[in-house]
C-alpha atoms as one frame of an Amber mdcrd trajectory, in Angstrom:
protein
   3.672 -45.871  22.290   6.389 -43.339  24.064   9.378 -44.159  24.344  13.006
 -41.804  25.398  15.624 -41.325  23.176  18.417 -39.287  24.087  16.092 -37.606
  26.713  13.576 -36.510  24.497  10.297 -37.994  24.389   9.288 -39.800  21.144
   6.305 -41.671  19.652   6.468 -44.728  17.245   4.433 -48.015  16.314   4.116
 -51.252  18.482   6.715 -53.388  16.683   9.232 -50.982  16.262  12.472 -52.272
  16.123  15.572 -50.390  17.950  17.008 -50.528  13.813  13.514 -49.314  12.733
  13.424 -46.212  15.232  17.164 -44.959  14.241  15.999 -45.013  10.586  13.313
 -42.743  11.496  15.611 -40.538  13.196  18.366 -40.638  10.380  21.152 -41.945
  12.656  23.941 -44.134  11.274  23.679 -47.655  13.036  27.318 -48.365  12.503
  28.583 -45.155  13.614  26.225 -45.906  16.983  26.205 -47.402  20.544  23.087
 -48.073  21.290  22.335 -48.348  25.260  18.538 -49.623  26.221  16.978 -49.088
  29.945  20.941 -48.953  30.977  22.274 -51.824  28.799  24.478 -51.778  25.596
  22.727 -53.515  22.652  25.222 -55.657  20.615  25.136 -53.866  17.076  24.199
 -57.098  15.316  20.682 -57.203  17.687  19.365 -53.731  16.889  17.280 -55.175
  14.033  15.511 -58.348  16.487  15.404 -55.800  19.692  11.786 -54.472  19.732
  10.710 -51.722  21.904   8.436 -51.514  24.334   6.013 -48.292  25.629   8.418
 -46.307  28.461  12.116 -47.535  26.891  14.931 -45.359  27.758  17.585 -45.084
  24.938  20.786 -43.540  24.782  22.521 -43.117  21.351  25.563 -42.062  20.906
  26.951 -41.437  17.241  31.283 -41.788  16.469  32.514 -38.739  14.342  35.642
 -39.053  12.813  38.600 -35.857  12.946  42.304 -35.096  13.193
């Protein structure tokens, strides 16, 4: 299934959790916000939140400096 993360098109496995695909794309869930089709996903849901085919997602990762 296809499904949009941070505007780029991306493929992964019926099932895939929203914890699953940021593991496959090396990102730090708790240095995350996680937005779905508009909506911010509670940190402590990303591992129950499966996706479905056509899901936008919008990550956006903290970074710490002085």
């Amino acid at each position: 299934m296809k499904v949009i993360l941070n505007g780029e098109p991306k493929e992964c496995s019926e099932g895939t959790t929203i914890e699953k695909l940021l593991d496959i794309y090396k990102i730090d869930k708790n240095r995350a916000a996680v937005e779905l089709n508009l909506q911010i996903v509670p940190r402590k849901e990303l591992s129950n939140r499966m996706l479905k085919d056509a899901d936008i997602l919008e990550v956006v990762t903290f970074v710490g400096g002085g």
